[in-house]
PDB file of N, CA, C and O in Angstrom:
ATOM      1  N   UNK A   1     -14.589 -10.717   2.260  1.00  0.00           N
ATOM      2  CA  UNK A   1     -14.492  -9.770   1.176  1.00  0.00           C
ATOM      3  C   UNK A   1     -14.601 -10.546  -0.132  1.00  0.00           C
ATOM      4  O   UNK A   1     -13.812 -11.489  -0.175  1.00  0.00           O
ATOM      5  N   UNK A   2     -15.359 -10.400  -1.193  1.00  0.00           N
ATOM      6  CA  UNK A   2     -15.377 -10.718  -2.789  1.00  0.00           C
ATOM      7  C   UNK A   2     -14.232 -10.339  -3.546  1.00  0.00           C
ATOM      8  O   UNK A   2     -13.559  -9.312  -3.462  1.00  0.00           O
ATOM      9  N   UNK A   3     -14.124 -11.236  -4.232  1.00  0.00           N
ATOM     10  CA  UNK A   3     -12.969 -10.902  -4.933  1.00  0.00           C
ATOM     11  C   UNK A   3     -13.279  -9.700  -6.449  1.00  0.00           C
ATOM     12  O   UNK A   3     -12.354  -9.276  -7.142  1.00  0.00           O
ATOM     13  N   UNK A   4     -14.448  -9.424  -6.630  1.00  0.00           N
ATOM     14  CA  UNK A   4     -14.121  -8.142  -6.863  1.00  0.00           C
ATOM     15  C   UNK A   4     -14.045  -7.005  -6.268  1.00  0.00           C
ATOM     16  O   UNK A   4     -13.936  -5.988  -6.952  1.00  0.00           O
ATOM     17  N   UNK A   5     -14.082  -6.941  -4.972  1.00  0.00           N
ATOM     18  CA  UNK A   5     -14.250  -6.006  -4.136  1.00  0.00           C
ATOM     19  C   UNK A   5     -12.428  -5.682  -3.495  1.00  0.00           C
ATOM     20  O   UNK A   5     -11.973  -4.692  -2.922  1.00  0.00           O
ATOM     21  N   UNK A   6     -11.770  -6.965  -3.898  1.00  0.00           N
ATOM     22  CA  UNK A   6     -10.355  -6.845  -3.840  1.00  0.00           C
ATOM     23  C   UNK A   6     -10.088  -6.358  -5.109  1.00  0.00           C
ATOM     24  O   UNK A   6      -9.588  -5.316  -4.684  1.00  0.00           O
ATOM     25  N   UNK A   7     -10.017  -6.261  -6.091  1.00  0.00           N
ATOM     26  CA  UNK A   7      -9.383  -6.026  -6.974  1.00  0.00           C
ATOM     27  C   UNK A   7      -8.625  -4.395  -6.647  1.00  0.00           C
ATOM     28  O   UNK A   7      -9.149  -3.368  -6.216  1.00  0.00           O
ATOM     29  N   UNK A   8      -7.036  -4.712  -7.101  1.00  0.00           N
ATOM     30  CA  UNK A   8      -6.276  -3.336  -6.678  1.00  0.00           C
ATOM     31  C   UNK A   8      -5.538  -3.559  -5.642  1.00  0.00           C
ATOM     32  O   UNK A   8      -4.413  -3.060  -5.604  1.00  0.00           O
ATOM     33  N   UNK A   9      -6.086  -4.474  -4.426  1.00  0.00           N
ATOM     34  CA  UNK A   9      -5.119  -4.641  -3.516  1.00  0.00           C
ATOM     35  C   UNK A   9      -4.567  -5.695  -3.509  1.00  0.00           C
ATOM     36  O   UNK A   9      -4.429  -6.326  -4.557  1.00  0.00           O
ATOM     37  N   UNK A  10      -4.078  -6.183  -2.234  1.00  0.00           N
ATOM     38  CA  UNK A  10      -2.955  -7.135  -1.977  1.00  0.00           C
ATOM     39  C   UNK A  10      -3.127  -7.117  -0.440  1.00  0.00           C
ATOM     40  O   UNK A  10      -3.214  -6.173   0.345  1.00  0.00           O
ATOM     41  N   UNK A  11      -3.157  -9.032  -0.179  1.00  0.00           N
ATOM     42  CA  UNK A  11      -3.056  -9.519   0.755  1.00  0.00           C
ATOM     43  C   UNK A  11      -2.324 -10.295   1.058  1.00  0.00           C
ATOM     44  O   UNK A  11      -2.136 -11.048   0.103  1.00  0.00           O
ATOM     45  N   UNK A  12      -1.437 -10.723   2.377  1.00  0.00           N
ATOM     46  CA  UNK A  12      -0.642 -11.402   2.649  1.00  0.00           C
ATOM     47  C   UNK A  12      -1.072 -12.848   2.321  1.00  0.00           C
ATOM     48  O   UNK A  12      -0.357 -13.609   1.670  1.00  0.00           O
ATOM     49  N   UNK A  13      -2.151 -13.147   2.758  1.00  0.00           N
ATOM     50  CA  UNK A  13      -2.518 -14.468   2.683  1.00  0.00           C
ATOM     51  C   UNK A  13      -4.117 -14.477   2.243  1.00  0.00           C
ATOM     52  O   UNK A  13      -4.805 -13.791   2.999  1.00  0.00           O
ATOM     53  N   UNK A  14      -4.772 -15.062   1.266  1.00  0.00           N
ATOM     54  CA  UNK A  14      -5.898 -15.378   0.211  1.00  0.00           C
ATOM     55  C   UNK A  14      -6.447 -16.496   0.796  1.00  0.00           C
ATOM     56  O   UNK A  14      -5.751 -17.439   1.172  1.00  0.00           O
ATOM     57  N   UNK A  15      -7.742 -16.458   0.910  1.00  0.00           N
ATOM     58  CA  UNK A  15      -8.892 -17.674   0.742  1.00  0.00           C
ATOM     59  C   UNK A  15      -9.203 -17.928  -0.338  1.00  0.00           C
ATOM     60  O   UNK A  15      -9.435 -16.827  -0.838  1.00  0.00           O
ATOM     61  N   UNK A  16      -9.352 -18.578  -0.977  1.00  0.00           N
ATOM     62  CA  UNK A  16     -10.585 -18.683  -2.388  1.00  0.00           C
ATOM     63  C   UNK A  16     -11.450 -19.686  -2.148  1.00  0.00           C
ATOM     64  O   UNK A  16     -11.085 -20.797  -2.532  1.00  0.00           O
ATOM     65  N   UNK A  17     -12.270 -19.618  -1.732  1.00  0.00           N
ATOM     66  CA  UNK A  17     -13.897 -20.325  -1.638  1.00  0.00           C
ATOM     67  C   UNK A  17     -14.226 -20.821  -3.229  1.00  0.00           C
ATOM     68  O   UNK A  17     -14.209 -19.958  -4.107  1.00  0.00           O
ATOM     69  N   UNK A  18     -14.479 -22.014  -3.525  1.00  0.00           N
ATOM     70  CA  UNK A  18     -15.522 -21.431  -5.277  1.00  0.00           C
ATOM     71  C   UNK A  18     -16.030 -22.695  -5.320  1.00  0.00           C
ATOM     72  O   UNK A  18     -15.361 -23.710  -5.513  1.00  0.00           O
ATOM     73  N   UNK A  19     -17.502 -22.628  -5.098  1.00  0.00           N
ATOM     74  CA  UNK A  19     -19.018 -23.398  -5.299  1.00  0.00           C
ATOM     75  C   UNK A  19     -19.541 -23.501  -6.182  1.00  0.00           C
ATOM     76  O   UNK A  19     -19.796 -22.330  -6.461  1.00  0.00           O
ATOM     77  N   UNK A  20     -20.091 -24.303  -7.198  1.00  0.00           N
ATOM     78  CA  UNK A  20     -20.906 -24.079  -8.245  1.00  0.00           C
ATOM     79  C   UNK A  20     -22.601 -23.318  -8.279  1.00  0.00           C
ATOM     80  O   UNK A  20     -23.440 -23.281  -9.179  1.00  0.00           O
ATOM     81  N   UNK A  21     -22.607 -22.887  -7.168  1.00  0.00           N
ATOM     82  CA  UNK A  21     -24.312 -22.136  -6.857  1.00  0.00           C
ATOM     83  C   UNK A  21     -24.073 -20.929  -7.209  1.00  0.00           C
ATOM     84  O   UNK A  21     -25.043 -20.171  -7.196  1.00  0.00           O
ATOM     85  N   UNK A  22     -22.433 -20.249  -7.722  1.00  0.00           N
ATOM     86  CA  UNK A  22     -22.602 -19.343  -8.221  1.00  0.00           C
ATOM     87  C   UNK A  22     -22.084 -19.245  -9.085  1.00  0.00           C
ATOM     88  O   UNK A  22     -21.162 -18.431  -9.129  1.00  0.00           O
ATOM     89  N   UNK A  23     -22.494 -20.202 -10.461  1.00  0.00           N
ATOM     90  CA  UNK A  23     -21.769 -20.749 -11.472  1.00  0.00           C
ATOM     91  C   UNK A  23     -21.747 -19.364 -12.553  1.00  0.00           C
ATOM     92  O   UNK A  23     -20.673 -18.963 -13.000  1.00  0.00           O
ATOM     93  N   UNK A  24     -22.970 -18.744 -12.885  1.00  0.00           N
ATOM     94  CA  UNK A  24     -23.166 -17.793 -13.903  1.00  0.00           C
ATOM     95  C   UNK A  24     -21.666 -16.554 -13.204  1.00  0.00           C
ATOM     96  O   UNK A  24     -21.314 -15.608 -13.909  1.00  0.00           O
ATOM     97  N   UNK A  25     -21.077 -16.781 -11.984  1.00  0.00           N
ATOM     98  CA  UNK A  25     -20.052 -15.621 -11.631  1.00  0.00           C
ATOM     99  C   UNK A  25     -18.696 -16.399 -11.809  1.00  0.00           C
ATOM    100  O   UNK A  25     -17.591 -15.866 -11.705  1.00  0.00           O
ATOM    101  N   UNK A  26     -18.912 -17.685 -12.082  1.00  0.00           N
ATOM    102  CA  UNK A  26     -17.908 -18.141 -12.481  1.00  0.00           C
ATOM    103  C   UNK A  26     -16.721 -18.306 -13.531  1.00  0.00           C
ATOM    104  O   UNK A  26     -16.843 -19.337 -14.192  1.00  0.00           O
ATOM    105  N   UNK A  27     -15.513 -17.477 -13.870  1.00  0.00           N
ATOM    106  CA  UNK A  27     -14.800 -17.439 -15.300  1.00  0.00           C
ATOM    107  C   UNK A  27     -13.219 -17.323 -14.971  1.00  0.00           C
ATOM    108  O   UNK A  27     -12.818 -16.640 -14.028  1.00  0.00           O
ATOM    109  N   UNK A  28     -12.470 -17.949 -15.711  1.00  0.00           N
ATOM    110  CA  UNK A  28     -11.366 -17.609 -15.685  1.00  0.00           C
ATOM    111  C   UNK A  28     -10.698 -16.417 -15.096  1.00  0.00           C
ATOM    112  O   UNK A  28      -9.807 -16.404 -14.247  1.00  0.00           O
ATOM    113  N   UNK A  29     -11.379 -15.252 -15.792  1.00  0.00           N
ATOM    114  CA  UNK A  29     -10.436 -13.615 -15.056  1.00  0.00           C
ATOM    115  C   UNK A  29     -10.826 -13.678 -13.939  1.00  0.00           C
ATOM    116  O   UNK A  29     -10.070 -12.983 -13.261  1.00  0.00           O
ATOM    117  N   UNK A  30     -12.147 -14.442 -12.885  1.00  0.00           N
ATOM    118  CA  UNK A  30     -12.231 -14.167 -12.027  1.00  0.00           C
ATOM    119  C   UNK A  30     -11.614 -15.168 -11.001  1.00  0.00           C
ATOM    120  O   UNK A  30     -11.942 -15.157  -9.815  1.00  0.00           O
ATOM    121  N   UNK A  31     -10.619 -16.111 -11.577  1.00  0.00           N
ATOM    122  CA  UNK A  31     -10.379 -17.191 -10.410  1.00  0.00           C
ATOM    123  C   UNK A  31      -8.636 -16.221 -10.803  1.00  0.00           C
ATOM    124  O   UNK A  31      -7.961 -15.887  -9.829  1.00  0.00           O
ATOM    125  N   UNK A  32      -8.133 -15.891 -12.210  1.00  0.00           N
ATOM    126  CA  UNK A  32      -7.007 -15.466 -12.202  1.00  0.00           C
ATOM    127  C   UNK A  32      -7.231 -14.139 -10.847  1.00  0.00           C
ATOM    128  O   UNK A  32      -6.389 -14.180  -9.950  1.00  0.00           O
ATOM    129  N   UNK A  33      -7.956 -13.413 -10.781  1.00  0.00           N
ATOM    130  CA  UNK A  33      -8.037 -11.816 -10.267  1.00  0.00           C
ATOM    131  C   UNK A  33      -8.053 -12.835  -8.359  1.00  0.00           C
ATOM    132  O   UNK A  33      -7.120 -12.612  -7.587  1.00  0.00           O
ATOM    133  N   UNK A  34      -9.089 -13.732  -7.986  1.00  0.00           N
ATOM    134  CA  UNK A  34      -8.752 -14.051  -7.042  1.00  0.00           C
ATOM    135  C   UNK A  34      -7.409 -14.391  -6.467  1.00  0.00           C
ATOM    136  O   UNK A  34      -7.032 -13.959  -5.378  1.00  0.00           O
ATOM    137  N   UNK A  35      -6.865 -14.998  -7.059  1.00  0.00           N
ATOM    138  CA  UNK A  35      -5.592 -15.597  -6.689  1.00  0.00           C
ATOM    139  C   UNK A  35      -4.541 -15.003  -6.766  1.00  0.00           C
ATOM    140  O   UNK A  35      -3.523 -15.281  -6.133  1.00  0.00           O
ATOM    141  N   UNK A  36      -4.703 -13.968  -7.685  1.00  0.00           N
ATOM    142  CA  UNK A  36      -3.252 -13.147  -7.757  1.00  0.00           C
ATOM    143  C   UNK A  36      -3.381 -11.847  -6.569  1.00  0.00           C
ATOM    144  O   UNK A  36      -2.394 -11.117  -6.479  1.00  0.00           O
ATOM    145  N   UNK A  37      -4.320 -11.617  -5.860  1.00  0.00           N
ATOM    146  CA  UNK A  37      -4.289 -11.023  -4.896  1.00  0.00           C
ATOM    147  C   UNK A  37      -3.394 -11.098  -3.726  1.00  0.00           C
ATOM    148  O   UNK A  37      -3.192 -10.169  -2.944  1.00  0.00           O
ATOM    149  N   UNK A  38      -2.892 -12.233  -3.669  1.00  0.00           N
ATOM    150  CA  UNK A  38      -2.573 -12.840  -2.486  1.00  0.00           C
ATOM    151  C   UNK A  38      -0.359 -12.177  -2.367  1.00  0.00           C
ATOM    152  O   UNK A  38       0.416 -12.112  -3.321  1.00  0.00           O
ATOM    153  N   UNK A  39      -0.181 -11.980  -1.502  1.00  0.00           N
ATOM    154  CA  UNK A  39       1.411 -11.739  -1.513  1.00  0.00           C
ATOM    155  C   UNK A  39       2.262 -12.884  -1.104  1.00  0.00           C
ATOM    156  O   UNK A  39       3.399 -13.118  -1.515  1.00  0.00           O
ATOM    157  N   UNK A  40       1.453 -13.687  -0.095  1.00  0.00           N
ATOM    158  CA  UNK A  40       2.636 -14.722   0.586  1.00  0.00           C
ATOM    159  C   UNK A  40       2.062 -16.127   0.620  1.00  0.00           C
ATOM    160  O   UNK A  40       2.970 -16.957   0.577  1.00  0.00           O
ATOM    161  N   UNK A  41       0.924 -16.630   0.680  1.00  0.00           N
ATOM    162  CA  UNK A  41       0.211 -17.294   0.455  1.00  0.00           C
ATOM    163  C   UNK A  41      -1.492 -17.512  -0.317  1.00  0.00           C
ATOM    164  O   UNK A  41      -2.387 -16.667  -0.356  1.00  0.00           O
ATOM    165  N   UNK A  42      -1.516 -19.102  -0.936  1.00  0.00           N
ATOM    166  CA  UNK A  42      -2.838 -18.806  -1.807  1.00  0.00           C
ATOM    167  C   UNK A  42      -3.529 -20.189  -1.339  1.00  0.00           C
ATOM    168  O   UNK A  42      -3.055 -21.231  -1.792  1.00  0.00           O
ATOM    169  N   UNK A  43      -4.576 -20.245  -0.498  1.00  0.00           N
ATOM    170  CA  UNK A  43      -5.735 -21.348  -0.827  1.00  0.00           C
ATOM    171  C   UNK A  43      -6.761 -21.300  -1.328  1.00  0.00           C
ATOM    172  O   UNK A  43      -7.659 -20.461  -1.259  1.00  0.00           O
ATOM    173  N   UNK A  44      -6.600 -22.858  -2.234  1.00  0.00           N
ATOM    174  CA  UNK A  44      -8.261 -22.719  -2.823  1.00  0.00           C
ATOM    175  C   UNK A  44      -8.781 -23.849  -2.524  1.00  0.00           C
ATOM    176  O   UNK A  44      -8.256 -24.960  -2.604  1.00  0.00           O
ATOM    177  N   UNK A  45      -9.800 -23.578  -2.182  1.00  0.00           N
ATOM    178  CA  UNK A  45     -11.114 -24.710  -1.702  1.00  0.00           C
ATOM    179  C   UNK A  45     -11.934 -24.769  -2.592  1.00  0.00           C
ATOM    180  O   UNK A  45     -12.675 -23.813  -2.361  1.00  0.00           O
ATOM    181  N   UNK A  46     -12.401 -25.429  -3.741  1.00  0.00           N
ATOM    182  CA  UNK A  46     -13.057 -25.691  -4.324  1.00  0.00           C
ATOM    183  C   UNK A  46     -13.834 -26.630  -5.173  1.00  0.00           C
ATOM    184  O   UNK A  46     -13.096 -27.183  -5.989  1.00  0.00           O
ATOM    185  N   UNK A  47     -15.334 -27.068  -5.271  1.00  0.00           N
ATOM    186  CA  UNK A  47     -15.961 -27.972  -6.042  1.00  0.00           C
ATOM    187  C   UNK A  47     -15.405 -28.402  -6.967  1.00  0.00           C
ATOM    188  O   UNK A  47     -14.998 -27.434  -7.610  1.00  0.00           O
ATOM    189  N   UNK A  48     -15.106 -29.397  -7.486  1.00  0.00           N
ATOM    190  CA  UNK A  48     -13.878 -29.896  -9.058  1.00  0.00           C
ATOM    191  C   UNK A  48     -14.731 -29.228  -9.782  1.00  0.00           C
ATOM    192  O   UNK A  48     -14.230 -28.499 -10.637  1.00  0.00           O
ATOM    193  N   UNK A  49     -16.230 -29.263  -9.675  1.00  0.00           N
ATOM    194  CA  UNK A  49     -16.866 -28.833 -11.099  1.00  0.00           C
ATOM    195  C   UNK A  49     -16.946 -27.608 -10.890  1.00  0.00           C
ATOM    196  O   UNK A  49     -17.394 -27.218 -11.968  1.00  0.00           O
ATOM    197  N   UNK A  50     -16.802 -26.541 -10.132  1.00  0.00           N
ATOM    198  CA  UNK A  50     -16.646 -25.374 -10.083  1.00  0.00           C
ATOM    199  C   UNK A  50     -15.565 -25.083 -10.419  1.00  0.00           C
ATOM    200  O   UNK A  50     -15.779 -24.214 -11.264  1.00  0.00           O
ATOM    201  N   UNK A  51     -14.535 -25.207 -10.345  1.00  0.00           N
ATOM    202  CA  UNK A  51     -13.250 -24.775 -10.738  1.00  0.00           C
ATOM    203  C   UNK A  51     -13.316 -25.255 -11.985  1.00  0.00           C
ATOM    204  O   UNK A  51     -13.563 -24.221 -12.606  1.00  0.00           O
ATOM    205  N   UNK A  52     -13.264 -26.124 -12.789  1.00  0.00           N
ATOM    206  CA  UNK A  52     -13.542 -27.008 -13.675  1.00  0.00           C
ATOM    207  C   UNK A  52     -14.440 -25.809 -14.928  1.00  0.00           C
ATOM    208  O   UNK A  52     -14.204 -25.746 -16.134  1.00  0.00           O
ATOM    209  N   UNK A  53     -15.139 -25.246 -14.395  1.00  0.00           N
ATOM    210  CA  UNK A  53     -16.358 -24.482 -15.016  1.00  0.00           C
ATOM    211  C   UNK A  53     -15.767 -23.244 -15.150  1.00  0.00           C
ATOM    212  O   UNK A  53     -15.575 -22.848 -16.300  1.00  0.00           O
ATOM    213  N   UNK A  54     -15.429 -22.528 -14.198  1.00  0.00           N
ATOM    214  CA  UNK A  54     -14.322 -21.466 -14.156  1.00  0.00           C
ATOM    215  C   UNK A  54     -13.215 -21.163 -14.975  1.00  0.00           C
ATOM    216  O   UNK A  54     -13.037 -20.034 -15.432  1.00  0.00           O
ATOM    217  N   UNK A  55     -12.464 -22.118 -15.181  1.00  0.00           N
ATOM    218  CA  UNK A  55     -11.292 -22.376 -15.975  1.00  0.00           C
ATOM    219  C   UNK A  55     -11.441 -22.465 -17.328  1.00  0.00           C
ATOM    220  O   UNK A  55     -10.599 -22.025 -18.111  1.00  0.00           O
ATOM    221  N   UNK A  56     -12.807 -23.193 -17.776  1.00  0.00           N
ATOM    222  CA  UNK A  56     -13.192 -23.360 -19.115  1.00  0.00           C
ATOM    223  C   UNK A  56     -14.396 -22.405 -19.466  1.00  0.00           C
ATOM    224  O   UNK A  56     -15.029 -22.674 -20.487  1.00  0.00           O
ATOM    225  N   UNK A  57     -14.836 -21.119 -18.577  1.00  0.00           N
ATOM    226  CA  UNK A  57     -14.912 -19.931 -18.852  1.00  0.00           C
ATOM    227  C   UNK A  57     -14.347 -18.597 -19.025  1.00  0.00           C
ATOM    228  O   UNK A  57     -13.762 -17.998 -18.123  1.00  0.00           O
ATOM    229  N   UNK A  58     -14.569 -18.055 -20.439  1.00  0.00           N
ATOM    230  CA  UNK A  58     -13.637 -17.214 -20.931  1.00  0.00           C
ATOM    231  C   UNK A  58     -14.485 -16.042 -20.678  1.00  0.00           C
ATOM    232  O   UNK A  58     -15.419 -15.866 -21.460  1.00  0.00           O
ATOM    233  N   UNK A  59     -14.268 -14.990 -19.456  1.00  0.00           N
ATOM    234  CA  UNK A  59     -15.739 -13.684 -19.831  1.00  0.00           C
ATOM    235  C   UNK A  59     -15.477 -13.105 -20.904  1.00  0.00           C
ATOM    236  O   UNK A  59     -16.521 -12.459 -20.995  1.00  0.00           O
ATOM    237  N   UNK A  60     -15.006 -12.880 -21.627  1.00  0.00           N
ATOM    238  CA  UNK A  60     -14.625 -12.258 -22.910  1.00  0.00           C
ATOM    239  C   UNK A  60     -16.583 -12.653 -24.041  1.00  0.00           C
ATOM    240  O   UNK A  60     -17.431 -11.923 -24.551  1.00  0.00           O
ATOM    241  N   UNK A  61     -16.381 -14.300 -23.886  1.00  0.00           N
ATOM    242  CA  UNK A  61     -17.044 -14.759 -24.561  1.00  0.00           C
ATOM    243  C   UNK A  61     -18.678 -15.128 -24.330  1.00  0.00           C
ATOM    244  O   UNK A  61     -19.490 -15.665 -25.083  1.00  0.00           O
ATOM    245  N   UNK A  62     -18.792 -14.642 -23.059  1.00  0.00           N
ATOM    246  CA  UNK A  62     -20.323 -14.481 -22.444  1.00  0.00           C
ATOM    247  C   UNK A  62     -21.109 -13.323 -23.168  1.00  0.00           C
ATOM    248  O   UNK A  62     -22.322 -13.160 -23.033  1.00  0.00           O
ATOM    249  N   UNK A  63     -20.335 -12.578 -23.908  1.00  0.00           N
ATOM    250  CA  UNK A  63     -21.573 -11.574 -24.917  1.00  0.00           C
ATOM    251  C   UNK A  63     -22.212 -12.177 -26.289  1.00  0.00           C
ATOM    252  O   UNK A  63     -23.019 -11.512 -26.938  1.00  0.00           O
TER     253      UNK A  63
END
């Protein structure tokens, strides 16, 4: 499942996958919206420079 396709619910336990091949989907609200999904546990697996890229994207500021 995508993590916008979660948004609204809640899971016991979260994957977070995050690759840089899908860098242009990459931003802050979307690693916050992944992770806060989760109820009891959270992993993230991810490229340093993907997360890295994520974190220091604001979607606010992509217009």
């Amino acid at each position: 499942m995508t993590g916008h396709r979660s948004q609204g619910s809640g899971w016991k336990n979260v994957l977070v996958v995050l690759d840089y091949c899908a860098y242009k989907l990459l931003n802050r609200q979307w690693v916050y919206t992944a992770m806060t999904r989760t109820i009891k546990y959270c992993v993230v697996i991810a490229e340093y420079r993907a997360l890295t890229h994520a974190i220091n994207t604001d979607e606010c500021d992509l217009n």
